[in-house]
C-alpha positions as CSV (number, residue, x, y, z in Angstrom):
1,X,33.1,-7.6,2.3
2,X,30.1,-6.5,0.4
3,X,31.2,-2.8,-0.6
4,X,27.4,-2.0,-0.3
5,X,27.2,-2.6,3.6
6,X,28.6,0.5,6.2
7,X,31.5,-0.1,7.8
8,X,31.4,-1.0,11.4
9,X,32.4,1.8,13.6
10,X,35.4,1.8,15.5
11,X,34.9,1.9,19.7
12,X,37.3,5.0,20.1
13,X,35.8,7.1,17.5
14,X,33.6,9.4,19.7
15,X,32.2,12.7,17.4
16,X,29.8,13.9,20.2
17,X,27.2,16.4,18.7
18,X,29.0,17.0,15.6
19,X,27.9,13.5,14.5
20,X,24.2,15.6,14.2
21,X,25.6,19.1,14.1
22,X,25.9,19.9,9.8
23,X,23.3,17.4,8.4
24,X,24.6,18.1,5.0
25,X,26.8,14.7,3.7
26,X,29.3,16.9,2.4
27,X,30.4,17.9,5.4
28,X,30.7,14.6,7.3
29,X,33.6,12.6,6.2
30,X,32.8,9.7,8.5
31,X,29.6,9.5,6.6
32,X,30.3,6.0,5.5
33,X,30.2,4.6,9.0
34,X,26.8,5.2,9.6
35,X,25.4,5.1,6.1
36,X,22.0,3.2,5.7
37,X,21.4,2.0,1.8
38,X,18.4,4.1,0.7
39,X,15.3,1.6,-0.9
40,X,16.4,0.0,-4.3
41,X,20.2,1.0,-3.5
42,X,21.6,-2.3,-5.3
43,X,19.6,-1.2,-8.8
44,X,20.6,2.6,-8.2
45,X,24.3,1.6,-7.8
46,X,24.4,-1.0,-10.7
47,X,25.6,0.3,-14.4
48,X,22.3,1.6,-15.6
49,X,20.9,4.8,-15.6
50,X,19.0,6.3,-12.8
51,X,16.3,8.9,-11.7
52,X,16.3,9.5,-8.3
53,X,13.1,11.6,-7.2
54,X,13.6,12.8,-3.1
55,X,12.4,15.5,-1.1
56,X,14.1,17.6,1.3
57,X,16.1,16.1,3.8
58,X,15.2,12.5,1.7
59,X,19.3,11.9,1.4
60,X,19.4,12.8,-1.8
61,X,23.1,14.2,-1.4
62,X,24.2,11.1,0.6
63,X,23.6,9.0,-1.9
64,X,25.2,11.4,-4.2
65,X,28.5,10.8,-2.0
66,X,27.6,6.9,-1.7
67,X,27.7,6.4,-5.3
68,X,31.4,8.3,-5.9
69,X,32.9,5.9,-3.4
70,X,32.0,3.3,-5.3
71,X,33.7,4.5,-8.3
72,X,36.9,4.2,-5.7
73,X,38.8,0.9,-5.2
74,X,40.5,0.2,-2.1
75,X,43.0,2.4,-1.8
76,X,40.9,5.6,-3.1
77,X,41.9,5.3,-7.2
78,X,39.0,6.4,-9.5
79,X,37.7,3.1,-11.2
80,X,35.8,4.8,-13.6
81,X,35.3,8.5,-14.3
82,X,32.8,10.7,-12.3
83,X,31.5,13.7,-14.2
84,X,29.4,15.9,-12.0
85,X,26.3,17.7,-14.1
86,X,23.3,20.0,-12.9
87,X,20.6,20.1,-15.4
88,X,20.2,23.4,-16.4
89,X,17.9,25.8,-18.5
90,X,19.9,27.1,-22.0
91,X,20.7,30.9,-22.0
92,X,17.3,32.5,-23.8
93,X,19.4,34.1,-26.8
94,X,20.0,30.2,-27.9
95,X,16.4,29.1,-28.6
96,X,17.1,25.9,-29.0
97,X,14.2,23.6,-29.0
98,X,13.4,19.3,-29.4
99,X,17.3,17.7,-30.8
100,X,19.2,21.4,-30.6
101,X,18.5,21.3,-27.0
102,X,19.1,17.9,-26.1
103,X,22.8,18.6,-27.8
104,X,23.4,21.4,-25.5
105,X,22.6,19.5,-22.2
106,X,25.1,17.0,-23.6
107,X,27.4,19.5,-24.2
108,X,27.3,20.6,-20.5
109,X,27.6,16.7,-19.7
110,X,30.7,16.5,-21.8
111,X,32.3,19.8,-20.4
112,X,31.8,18.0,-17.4
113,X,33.7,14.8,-18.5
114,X,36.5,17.2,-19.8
115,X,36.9,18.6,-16.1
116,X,37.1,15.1,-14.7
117,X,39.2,13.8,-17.2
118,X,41.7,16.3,-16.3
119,X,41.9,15.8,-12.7
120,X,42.3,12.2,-13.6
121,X,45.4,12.8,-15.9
122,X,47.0,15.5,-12.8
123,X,46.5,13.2,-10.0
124,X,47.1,9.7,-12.3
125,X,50.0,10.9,-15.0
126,X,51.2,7.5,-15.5
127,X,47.6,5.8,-16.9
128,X,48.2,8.8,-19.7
129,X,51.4,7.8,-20.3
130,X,51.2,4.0,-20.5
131,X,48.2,4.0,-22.9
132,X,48.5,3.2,-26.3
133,X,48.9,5.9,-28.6
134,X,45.2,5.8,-30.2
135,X,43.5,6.9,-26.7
136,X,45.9,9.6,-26.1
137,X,44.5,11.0,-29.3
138,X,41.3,10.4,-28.9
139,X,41.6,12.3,-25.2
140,X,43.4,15.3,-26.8
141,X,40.7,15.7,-28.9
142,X,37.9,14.8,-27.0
143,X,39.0,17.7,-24.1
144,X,39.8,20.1,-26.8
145,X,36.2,19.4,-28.9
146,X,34.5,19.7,-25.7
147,X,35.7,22.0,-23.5
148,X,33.1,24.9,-22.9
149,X,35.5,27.5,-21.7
150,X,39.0,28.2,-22.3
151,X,41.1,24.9,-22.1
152,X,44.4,27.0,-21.3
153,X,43.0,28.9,-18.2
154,X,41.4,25.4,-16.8
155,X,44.7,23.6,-17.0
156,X,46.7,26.7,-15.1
157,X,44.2,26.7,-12.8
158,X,44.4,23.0,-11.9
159,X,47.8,23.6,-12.1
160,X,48.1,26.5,-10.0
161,X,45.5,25.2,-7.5
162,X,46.9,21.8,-6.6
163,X,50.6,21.7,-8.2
164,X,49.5,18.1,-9.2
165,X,51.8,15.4,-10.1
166,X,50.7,15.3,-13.8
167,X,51.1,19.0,-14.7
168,X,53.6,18.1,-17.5
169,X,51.0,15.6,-18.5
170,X,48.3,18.0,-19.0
171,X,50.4,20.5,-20.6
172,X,51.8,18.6,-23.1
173,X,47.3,17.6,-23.9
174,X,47.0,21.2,-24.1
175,X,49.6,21.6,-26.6
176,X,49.0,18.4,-28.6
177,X,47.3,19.0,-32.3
178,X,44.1,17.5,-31.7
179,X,43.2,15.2,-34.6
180,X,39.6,14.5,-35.6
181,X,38.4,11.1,-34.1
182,X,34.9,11.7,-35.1
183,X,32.9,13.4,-37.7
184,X,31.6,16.8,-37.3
185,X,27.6,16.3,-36.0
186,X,28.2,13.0,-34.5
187,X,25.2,12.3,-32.3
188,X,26.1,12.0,-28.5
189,X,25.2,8.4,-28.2
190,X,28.5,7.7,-30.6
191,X,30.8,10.3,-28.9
192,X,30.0,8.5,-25.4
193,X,30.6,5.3,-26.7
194,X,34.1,6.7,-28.2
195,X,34.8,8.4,-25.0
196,X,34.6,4.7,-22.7
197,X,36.0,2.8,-25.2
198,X,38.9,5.2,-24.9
199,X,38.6,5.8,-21.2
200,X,38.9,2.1,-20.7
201,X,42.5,2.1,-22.3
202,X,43.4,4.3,-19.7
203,X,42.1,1.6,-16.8
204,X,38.6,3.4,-16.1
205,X,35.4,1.1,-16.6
206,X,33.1,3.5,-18.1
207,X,31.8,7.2,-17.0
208,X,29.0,8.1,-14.0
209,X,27.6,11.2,-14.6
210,X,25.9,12.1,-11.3
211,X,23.6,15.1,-11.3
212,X,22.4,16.4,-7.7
213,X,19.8,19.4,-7.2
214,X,21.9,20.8,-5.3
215,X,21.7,23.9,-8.0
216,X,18.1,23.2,-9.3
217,X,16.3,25.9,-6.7
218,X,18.2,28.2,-8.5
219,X,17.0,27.1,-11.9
220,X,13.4,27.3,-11.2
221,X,13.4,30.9,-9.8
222,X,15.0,31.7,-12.9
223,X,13.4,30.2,-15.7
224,X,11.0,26.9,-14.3
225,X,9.7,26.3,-17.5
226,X,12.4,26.3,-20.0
227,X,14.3,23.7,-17.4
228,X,11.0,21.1,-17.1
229,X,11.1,21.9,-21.3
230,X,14.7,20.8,-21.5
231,X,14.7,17.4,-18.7
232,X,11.7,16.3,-20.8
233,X,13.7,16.5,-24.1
234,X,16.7,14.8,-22.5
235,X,14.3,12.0,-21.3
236,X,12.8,11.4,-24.4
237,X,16.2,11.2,-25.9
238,X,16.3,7.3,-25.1
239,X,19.7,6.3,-27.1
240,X,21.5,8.3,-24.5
241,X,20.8,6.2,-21.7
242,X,21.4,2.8,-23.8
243,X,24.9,3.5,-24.2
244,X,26.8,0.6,-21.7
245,X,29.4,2.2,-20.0
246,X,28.1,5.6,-19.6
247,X,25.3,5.8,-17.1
248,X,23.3,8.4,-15.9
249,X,23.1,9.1,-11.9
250,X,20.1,12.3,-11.8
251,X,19.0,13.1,-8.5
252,X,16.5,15.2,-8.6
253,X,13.6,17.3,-6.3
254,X,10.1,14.9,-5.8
255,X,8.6,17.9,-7.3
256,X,10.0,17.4,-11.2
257,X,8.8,14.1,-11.3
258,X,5.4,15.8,-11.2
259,X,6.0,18.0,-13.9
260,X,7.8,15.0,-16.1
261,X,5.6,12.7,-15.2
262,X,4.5,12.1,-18.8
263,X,7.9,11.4,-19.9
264,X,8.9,9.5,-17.2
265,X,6.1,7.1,-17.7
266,X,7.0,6.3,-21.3
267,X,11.1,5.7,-20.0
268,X,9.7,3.7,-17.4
269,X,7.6,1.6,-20.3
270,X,10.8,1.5,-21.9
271,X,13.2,0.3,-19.3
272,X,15.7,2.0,-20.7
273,X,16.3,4.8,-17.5
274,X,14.5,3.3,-14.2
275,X,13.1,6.0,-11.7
276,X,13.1,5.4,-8.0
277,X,12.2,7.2,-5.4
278,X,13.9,8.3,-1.9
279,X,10.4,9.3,-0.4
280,X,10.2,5.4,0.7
281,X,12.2,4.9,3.8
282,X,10.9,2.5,6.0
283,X,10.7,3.8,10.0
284,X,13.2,0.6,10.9
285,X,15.9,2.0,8.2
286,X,15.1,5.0,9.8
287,X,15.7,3.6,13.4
288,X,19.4,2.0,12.2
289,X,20.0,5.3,10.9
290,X,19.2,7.0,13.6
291,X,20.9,4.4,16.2
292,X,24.2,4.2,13.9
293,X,24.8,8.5,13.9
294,X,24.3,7.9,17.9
295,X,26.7,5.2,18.2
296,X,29.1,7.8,16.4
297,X,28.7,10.4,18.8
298,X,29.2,8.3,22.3
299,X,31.9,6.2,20.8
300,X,29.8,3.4,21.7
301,X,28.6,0.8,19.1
302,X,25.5,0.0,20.9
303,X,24.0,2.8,21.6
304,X,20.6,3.7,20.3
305,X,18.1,5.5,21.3
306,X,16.9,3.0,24.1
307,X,19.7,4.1,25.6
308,X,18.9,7.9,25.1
309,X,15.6,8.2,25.9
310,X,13.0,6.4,27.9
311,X,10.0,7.7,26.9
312,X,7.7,4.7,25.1
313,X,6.5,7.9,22.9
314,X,9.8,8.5,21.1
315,X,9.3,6.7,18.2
316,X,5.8,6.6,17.5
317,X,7.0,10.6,17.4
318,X,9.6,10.4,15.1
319,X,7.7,8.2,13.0
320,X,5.3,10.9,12.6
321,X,6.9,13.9,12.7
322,X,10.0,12.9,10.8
323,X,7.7,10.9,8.5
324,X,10.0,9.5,5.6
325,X,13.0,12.1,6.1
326,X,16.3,11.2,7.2
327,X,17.3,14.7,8.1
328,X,13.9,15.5,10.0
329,X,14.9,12.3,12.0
330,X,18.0,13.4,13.0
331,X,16.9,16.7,13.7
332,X,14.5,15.5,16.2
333,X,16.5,13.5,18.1
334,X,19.3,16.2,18.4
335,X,18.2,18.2,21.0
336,X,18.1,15.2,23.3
337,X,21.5,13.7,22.3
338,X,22.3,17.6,23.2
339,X,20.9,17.7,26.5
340,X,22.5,13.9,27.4
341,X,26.2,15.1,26.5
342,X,25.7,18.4,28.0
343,X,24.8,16.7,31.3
344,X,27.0,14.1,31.4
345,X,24.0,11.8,31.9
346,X,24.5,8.1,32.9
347,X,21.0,6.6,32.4
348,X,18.5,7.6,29.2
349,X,16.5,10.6,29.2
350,X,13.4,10.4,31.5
351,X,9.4,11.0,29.6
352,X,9.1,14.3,31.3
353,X,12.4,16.0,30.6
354,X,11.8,15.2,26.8
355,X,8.7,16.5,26.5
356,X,10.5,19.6,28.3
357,X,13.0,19.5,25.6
358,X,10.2,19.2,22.7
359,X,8.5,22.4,24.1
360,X,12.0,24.2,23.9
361,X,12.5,22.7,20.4
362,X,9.4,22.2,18.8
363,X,9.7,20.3,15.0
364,X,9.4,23.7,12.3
365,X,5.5,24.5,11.0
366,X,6.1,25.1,7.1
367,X,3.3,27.2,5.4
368,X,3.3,27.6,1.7
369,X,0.1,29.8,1.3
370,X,0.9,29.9,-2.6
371,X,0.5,26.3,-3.2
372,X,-1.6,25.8,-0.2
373,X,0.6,23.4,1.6
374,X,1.7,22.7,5.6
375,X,4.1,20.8,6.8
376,X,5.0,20.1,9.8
377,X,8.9,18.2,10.5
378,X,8.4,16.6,7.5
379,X,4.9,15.3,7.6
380,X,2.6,16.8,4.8
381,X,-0.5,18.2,6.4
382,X,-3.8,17.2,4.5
383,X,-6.1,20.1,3.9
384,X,-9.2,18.4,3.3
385,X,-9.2,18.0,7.1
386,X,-8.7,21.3,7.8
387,X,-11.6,23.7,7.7
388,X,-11.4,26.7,5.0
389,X,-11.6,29.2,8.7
390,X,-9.5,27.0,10.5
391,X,-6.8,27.2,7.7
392,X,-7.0,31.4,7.5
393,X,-6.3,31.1,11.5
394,X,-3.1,29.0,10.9
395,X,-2.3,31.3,8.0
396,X,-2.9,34.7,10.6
397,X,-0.8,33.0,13.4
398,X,2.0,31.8,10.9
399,X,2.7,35.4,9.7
400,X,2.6,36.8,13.1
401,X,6.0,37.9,15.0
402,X,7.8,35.5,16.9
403,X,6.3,34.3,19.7
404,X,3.2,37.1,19.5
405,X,0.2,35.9,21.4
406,X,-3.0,36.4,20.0
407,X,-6.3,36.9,21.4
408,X,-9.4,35.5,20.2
409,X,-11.6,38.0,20.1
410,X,-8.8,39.5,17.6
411,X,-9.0,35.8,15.7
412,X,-12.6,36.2,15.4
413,X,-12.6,39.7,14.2
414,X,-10.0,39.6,12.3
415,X,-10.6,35.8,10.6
416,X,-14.5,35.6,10.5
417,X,-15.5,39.5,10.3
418,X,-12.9,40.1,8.5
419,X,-11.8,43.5,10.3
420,X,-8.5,44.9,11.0
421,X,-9.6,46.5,14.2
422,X,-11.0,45.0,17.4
423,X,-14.5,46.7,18.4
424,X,-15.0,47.8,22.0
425,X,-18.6,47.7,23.7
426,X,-21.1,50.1,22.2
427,X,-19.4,50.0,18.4
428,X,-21.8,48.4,15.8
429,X,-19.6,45.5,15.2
430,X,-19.0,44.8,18.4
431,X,-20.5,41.2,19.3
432,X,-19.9,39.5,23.2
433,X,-17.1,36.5,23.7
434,X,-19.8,34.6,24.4
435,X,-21.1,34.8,20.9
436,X,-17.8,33.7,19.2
437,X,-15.8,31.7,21.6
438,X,-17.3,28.0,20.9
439,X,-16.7,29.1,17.3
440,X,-13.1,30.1,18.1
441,X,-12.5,27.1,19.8
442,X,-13.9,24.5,17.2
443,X,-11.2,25.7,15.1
444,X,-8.8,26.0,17.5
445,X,-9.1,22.6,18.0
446,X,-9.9,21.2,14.2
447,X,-6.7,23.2,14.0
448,X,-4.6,21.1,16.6
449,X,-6.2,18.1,15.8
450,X,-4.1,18.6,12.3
451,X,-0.8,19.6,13.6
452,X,-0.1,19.3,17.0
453,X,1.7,15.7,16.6
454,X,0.6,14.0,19.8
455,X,-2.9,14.8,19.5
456,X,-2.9,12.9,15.9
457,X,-1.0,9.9,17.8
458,X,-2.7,9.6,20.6
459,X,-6.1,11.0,19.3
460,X,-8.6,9.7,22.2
461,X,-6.3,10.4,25.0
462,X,-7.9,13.7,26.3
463,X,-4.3,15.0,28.4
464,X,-2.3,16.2,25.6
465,X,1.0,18.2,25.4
466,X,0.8,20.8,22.6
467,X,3.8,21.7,20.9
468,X,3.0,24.1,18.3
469,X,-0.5,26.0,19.4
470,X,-0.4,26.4,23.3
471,X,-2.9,28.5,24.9
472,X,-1.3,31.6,27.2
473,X,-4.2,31.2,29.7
474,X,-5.8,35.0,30.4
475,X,-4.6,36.1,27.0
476,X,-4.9,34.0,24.2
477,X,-3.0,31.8,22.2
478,X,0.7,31.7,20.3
479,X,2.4,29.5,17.4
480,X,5.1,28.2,18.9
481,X,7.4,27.6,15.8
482,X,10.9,28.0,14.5
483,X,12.3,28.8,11.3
């Protein structure tokens, strides 16, 4: 069986909503049942190196888990070594710049390889023990040259963590005399070759290390521009990804390859580490995806979403307002799979009780003023379509309290008078709703004609359901979002 293809699902396996309940694949050990191979998974998963650019919700971190079961044979034994490695910015007292820097990161990459070299040796003693004695050398020294903290306190704490099989194993590594395998100042490139030549003695083809983002928000709060500064130099460093054997596996936020663009170019030129991109899902990948996390939660291998829903507007929806986001997919079809178990239903969800259920959960209105973005599910908004007025409005009702309805003489006043009060009859300022209300409602509707997803869908039908800017009639109107 092709290891690249999901397994099928078995008929009595029945998850019910916790099949869409954490949408993180870290949580969901049945994952590989209902996995769906993101674009360009069969280049990804080959023995090259990889950047993998994805937004939110792109399945960045399912393909994170994807790739370390296939660094498992049958039966669960590592095939080759996974290192796990976020990039990083280097502490400020370092000033490392250009090759300095590019030797820390490795560093870190190696410190990685020295933790998953010694959960290898716990869990696998005998591979230590039946390899020649030239690797067991070369793996004393390597964990002892490249540990980054305290070798002792890492080995008690495997030890006193999982009371593994191998403990003897890595005590008598912490106590070996580590003899020099390589020269002081040998670039990285030679000390990964050295480390899979000697891995393979040990029955592992080669090392993965796999770097998710999952750390990366953190990083750019803290110090955004020393982290682009030190990805760039590690790009540029081409050897490092020429080395067979020892491939990189980066998955990283859309919004780096933006700010390495440059560099990435020139790698791409030089196909020596290929960047892909998760922002490419095609809607019927999407669909499978979709239909395959169902099937998990009924226990029934053909169910999809024809089976859930009857409304002929379900997926033109999804397609819009899930866009090209695995997670926003799955977090729009939820509430129905919700309401379906909930109610025991027998036949699919009618038109009318879904758009019920749409109202109830409406897909979550992102505004980043700072960067001047909106978002709504996962479909970027584009603001040249948007009036600068009809924007301010958005921005006014966005930072309003749940669920506040807003008038619009107070949206005229306060948007194109620009006054934090609302004049009464008599007052200077004051100016008659019938001066202001086909203004207000231009916008209002330039607004909707943006966001509200059925009205960009279905643009010249003229009865609508809005989702995320209902009028309250007599009073005004309301953002109808959720965090």
């Amino acid at each position: 069986m092709n290891k690249l293809q999901p397994q099928p699902n078995p008929p009595e396996l029945a998850l019910g909503l916790a099949a869409f309940d954490s949408l993180r694949a870290e949580d969901e050990p049945w994952l590989n049942r209902c996995f769906i191979p993101p674009p360009h998974i069969e280049q990804i998963s080959g023995d090259r190196s990889v950047i993998v650019f994805g937004g939110p919700g792109s399945g960045k971190t399912t393909l994170n888990q994807f790739l370390k079961r296939l660094c498992l044979d049958g039966q669960g034994t590592p095939m080759r070594l996974v290192a796990e490695w976020t990039p990083s910015p280097l502490t400020v007292d370092q000033e490392l710049k250009g090759i300095a820097a590019v030797r820390a990161q490795t560093n870190q990459v190696f410190d990685a390889c020295v933790e998953s070299i010694l959960q290898f040796l716990a869990g696998y003693p005998d591979r230590f023990q039946t390899a020649p004695e030239t690797a067991k050398e070369s793996l004393a020294w390597f964990v002892h040259e490249y540990s980054q903290s305290d070798l002792s306190l890492r080995i008690e704490q495997i030890i006193e963590d999982e009371q593994p099989p191998g403990a003897e194993i890595l005590n008598s590594l912490l106590a070996a005399e580590s003899r020099r395998v390589l020269p002081p100042g040998a670039g990285p490139d030679k000390v990964a070759a050295r480390l899979v030549r000697t891995l393979q003695a040990i029955g592992l083809n080669g090392v993965w290390v796999l770097g998710n983002d999952d750390e990366l928000e953190m990083w750019v709060d803290v110090n955004p521009d020393e982290l682009i500064a030190n990805l760039q130099n590690l790009f540029s460093t081409l050897p490092l990804f020429e080395r067979a054997k020892f491939s990189y596996k980066l998955l990283l936020p859309s919004w780096l390859e933006q700010k390495t663009l440059g560099v990435v170019q020139r790698i791409r030129l030089r196909q020596r580490i290929f960047p892909y991109y998760l922002n490419h899902w095609q809607p019927k990948n999407l669909h499978d995806l979709v239909n395959r996390r169902l099937s998990i939660a009924t226990g029934q291998p053909d169910f999809t979403l024809n089976n859930l829903c009857a409304s002929p507007k379900l997926r033109p929806w999804l397609e819009w307002v899930g866009a090209a986001s695995p997670r926003e997919w799955l977090e729009q079809v939820k509430p129905l799979l919700a309401h379906y178990l909930t109610n025991s239903c027998q036949q699919p969800i009618d038109a009318a009780t879904w758009e019920e259920l749409r109202l109830v959960n409406p897909p979550r209105l992102y505004l980043d003023d700072e960067r001047r973005r909106i978002t709504v599910g996962a479909r970027p908004i584009p603001l040249e379509e948007l009036p600068a007025k009809a924007y301010e409005m958005l921005r006014f009702l966005y930072q309003q309290p749940s669920d506040q309805v807003t008038s619009r003489e107070a949206l005229y006043y306060r948007i194109y008078r620009d006054l934090d009060y609302i004049p009464q009859p008599g007052d200077a300022n004051y100016e008659g709703p019938a001066e202001y209300r086909g203004m207000i409602d231009t916008s209002l509707w330039r607004l909707r004609h943006a966001i509200e997803p059925d009205m960009v869908i279905e643009p010249d039908k003229k009865a609508r359901e809005l989702i995320l800017l209902v009028t309250v009639r007599g009073h005004g109107v309301k953002l109808n979002t959720r965090w």
